[in-house]
C-alpha positions in Angstrom: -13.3 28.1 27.1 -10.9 25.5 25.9 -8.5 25.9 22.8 -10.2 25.3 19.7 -13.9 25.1 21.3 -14.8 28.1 19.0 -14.5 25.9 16.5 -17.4 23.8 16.9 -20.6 24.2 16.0 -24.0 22.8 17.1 -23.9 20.0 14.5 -20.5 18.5 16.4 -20.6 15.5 17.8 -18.2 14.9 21.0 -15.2 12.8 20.5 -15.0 9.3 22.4 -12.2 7.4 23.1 -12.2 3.8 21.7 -11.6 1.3 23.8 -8.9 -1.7 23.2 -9.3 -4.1 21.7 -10.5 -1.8 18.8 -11.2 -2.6 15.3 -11.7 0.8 12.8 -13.3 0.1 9.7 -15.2 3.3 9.3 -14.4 7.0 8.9 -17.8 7.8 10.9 -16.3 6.8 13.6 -16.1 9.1 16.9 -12.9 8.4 17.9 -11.7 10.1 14.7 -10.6 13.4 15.6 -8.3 14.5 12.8 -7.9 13.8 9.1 -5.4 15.2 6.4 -5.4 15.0 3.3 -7.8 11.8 3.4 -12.0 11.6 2.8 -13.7 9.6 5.3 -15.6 6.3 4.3 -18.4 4.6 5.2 -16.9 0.7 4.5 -13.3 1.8 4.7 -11.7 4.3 7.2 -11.0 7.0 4.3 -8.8 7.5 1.2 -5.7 9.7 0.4 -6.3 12.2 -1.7 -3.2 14.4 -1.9 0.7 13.7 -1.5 0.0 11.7 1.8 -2.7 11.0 3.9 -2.8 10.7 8.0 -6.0 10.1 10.4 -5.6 10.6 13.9 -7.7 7.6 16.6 -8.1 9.1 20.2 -7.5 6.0 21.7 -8.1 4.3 25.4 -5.0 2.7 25.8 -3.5 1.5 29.3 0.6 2.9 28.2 1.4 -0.8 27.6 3.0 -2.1 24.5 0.0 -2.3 21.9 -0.3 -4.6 18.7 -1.0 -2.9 15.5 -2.4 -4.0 12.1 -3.0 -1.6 9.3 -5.1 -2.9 6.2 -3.8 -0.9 2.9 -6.0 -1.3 -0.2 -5.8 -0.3 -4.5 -9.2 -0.1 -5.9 -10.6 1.1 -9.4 -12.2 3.9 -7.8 -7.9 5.0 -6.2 -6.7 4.2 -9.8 -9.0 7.0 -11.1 -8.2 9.4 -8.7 -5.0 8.7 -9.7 -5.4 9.6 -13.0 -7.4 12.4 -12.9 -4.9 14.4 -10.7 -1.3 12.7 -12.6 -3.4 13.0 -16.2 -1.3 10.4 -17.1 -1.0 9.1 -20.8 -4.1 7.3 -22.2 -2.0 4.4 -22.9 -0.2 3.8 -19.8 -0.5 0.9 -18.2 -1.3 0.8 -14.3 2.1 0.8 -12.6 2.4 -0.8 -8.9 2.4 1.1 -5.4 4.8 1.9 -3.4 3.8 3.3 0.0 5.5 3.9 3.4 3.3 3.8 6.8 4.4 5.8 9.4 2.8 5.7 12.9 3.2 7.6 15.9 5.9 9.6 13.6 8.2 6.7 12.8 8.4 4.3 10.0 7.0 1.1 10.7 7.4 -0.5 7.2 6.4 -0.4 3.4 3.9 -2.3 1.1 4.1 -2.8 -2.6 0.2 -2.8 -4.1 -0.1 -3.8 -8.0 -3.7 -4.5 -9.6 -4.0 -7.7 -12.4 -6.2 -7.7 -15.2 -9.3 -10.2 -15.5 -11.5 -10.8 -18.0 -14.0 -8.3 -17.6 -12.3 -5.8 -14.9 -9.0 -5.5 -12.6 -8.9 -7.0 -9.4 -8.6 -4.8 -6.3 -5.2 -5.4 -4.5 -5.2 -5.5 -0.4 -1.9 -5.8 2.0 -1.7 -5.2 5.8 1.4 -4.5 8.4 0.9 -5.8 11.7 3.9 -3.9 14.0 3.9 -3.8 17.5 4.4 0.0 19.5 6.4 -0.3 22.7 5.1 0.5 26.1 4.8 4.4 26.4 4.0 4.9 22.5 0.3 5.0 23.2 -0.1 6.5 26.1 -3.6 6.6 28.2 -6.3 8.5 26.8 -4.0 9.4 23.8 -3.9 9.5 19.8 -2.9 6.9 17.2 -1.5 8.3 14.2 -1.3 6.6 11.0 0.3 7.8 8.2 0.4 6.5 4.8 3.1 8.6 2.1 5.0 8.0 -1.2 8.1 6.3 -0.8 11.7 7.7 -2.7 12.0 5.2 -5.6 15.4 4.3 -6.4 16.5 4.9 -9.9 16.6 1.6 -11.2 12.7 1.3 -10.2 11.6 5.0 -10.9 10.2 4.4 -14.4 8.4 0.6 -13.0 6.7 2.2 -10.5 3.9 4.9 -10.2 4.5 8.0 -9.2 2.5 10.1 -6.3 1.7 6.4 -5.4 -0.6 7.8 -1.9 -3.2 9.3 -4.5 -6.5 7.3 -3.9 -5.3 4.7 -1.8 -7.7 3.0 0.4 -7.1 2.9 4.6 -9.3 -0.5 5.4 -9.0 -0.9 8.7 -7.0 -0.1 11.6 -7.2 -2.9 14.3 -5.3 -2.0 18.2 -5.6 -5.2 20.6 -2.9 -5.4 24.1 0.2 -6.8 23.3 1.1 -10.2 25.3 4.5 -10.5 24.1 6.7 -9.1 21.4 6.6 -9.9 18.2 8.1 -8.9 14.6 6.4 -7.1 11.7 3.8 -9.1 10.1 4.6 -7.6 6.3 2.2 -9.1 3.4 3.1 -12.9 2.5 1.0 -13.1 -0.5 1.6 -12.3 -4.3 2.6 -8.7 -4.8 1.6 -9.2 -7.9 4.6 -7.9 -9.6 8.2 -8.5 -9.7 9.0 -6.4 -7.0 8.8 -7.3 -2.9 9.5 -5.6 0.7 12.0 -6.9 3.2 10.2 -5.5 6.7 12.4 -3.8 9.1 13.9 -5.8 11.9 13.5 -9.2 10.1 15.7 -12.2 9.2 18.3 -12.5 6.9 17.2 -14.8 4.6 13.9 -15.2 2.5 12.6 -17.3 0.5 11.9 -16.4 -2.9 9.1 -17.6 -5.5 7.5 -16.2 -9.0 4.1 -16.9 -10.3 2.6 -16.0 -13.5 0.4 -13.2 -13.8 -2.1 -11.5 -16.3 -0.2 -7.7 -17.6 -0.8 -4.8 -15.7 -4.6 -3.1 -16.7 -4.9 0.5 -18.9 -5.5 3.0 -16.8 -9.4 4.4 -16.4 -9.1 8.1 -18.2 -12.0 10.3 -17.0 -13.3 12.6 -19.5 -10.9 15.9 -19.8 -12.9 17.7 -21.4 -16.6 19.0 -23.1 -15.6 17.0 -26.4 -15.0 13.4 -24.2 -17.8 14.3 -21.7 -20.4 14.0 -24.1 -22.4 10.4 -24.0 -21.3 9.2 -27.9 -17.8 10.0 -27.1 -17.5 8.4 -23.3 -19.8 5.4 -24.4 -16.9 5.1 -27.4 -13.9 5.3 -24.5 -15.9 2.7 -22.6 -16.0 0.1 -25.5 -12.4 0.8 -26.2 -11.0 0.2 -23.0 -13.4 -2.6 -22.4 -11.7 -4.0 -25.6 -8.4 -3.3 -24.3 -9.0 -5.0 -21.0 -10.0 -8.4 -22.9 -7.0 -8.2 -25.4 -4.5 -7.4 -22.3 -5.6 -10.4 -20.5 -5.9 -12.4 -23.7 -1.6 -11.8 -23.9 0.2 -14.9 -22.9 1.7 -14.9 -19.8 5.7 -16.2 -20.2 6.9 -15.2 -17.1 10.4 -17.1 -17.0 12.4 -17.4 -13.9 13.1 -15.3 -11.3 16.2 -12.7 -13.5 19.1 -10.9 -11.0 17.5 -9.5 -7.5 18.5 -5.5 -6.9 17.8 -3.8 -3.3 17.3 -0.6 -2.0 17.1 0.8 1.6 13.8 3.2 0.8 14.8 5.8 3.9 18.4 6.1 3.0 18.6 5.1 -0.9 21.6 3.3 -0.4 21.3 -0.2 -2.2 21.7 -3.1 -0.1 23.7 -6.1 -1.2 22.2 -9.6 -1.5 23.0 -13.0 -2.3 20.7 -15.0 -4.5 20.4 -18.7 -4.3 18.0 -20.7 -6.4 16.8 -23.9 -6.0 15.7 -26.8 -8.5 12.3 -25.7 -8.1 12.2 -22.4 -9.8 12.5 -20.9 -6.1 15.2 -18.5 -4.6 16.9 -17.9 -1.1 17.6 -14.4 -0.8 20.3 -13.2 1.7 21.0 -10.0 3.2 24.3 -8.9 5.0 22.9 -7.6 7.7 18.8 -7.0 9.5 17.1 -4.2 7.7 17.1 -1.5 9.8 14.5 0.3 7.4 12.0 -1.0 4.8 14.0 -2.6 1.8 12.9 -2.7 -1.6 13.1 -5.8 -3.5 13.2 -5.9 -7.2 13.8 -7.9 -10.4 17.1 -6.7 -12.2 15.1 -6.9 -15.7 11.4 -6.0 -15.8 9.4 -8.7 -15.6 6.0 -7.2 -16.2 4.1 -10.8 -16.3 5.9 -11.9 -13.0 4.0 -12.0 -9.6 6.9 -11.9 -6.3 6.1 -13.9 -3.1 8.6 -12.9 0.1 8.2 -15.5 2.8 10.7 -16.5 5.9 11.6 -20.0 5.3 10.3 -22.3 8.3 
C-alpha cells in the first residue's frame, strides 16, 4: 500500500495529469490534487478563504521552460467574505488589494485589485500575471503550485489599503502552454483603478504614467451580525440603505487632478525605492527607477487620491 492510500475512500476519483497546453478554469478538475485554505469552484478554480490560499495542478509537463498566466479576480461575493471575517466598520469604504503570487515557492510578482462604484452595483475587478518558469521548474509528471498571500504594506500605504487582502479572492484561471522563447512578466496594463500600481520584477526602468477619473470606492456589503439585523424588516432596511448609499457615492463628482508626488516600495524587503518623476504636457508621467526591480514594487500616489484610477505601461 502506498503512503496516504488509507486515505481514500470509495467516492475518490483518481488523479490525472493535465496535459500542456492546459487551461484551468474549474476547481472540479482532476488534476487538482491539493487545496489550502481555498474552496473549489465550478466557473472559477476556487477562492481564498483564510490568510493565503495555494492549489496544487499535477501537471504533464516535458522539464522544458513553461509559460504561465494566472487570472486574479475581486468580486461582491470576496468583498463579503471579507467583511464577515475583518467585521470591518459599517461605514468603511472598500479599500484596494494587494496580493503577492508565488509559484513553485518563489515570487513571481504582485497585483493591485480595487472595485468602482456604478449606478446600481460595483464592478468586479480582474488582473493576470503571465511569468515564464525555467527549464527544470516543472518537471515531468510533476506539480504546479500557485499561491496567492497578503503582501507587507509599507507604512505610508497601510491605512489606503485593505488589510488580510487574500480573504475571498477569486483564482480564475490558470493557463500552462510550452515556452518558445523567453519572455518578461506580463503584469496588468489596465486601470488599477486606484492611485496605486505594480512595477513587475525584472522589468525596464522607465514607465509611463497616466491617471483617469474614477467613481469613489463602494461601502462595504455588511452581513447581518446578529438575531436583531437577521430579521427580514431589519435586512430589507440595510438593503435600501446601502442601495441609497451606492447611488449617492457614485452621484459624488469625480475631481481627480493630476497625477500628486510618486512613493515606492520594494514589497519583499520594505525598503523604498527611489524614483524620478517626469511629467509631460499631457497630464502623463515617465516614471524612472535607479535600477531593475529585483522584486515586485509598489507604486503609490504621495497624497491619497481616492477618485484617481493608475495605468503602468512600458513606453514603446
Amino acid at each position: 500500500m502506498t503512503i496516504g492510500a488509507h486515505f481514500r475512500t470509495d467516492f475518490d476519483e483518481p488523479s490525472a495529469s493535465a496535459p500542456l497546453p492546459m487551461e484551468l478554469t474549474s476547481g472540479t478538475s482532476s488534476s487538482i490534487l491539493i487545496l489550502d485554505q481555498m474552496i473549489r469552484g465550478t466557473g472559477i478554480v476556487g477562492r481564498v478563504n483564510g490568510e493565503f490560499g495555494a492549489v496544487a495542478v499535477k501537471v504533464d509537463a516535458t522539464g522544458g521552460p513553461v509559460r504561465v498566466a494566472v487570472s486574479i479576480g475581486l468580486d461582491e461575493m470576496a468583498t463579503r467574505w471579507w467583511s464577515d471575517r475583518v467585521r470591518p466598520s459599517r461605514l468603511a469604504p472598500e479599500l484596494p488589494r494587494l496580493v503577492l503570487l508565488r509559484v513553485q515557492g518563489r515570487i513571481r510578482g504582485a497585483v493591485v485589485l480595487s472595485r468602482r462604484q456604478g449606478w446600481r452595483a460595483a464592478a468586479p475587478a480582474d488582473a493576470t500575471l503571465a511569468f515564464d518558469l525555467e527549464a527544470g521548474e516543472l518537471a515531468r509528471d510533476g506539480m504546479l503550485i500557485v499561491e496567492l498571500a497578503e503582501a507587507a504594506h509599507p507604512e505610508w500605504a497601510a491605512a489606503r489599503l485593505s488589510p488580510r487582502s487574500a480573504i475571498g479572492l477569486r483564482l480564475n484561471s490558470i493557463v500552462l502552454r510550452e515556452a518558445e522563447q523567453p519572455a518578461p512578466i506580463g503584469g496588468p496594463d489596465e486601470h488599477t483603478g486606484c492611485d496605486f500600481a505594480v512595477v513587475q520584477p525584472g522589468g525596464g526602468l522607465a514607465y509611463r504614467l497616466e491617471g483617469a477619473g474614477v467613481p469613489a470606492a463602494p461601502p462595504l456589503p455588511i452581513s447581518p451580525r446578529n438575531r436583531w439585523t437577521r430579521q427580514k424588516p431589519a435586512r430589507a432596511v440595510f438593503k435600501l440603505s446601502r442601495a441609497a448609499r451606492r447611488v449617492a457615492v457614485r452621484a459624488l463628482p469625480q475631481r481627480p487632478g493630476e497625477v500628486a508626488g510618486v512613493l515606492a516600495t520594494d514589497l519583499i524587503t520594505g525598503e523604498p525605492v527611489p524614483v524620478e518623476v517626469a511629467r509631460a504636457g499631457d497630464g502623463t508621467a515617465t516614471v524612472r527607477l535607479a535600477a531593475p526591480a529585483a522584486n515586485p514594487v509598489l507604486l503609490g500616489s504621495a497624497e491619497p487620491q481616492p477618485t484617481l484610477s493608475w495605468r503602468l505601461t512600458v513606453p514603446a
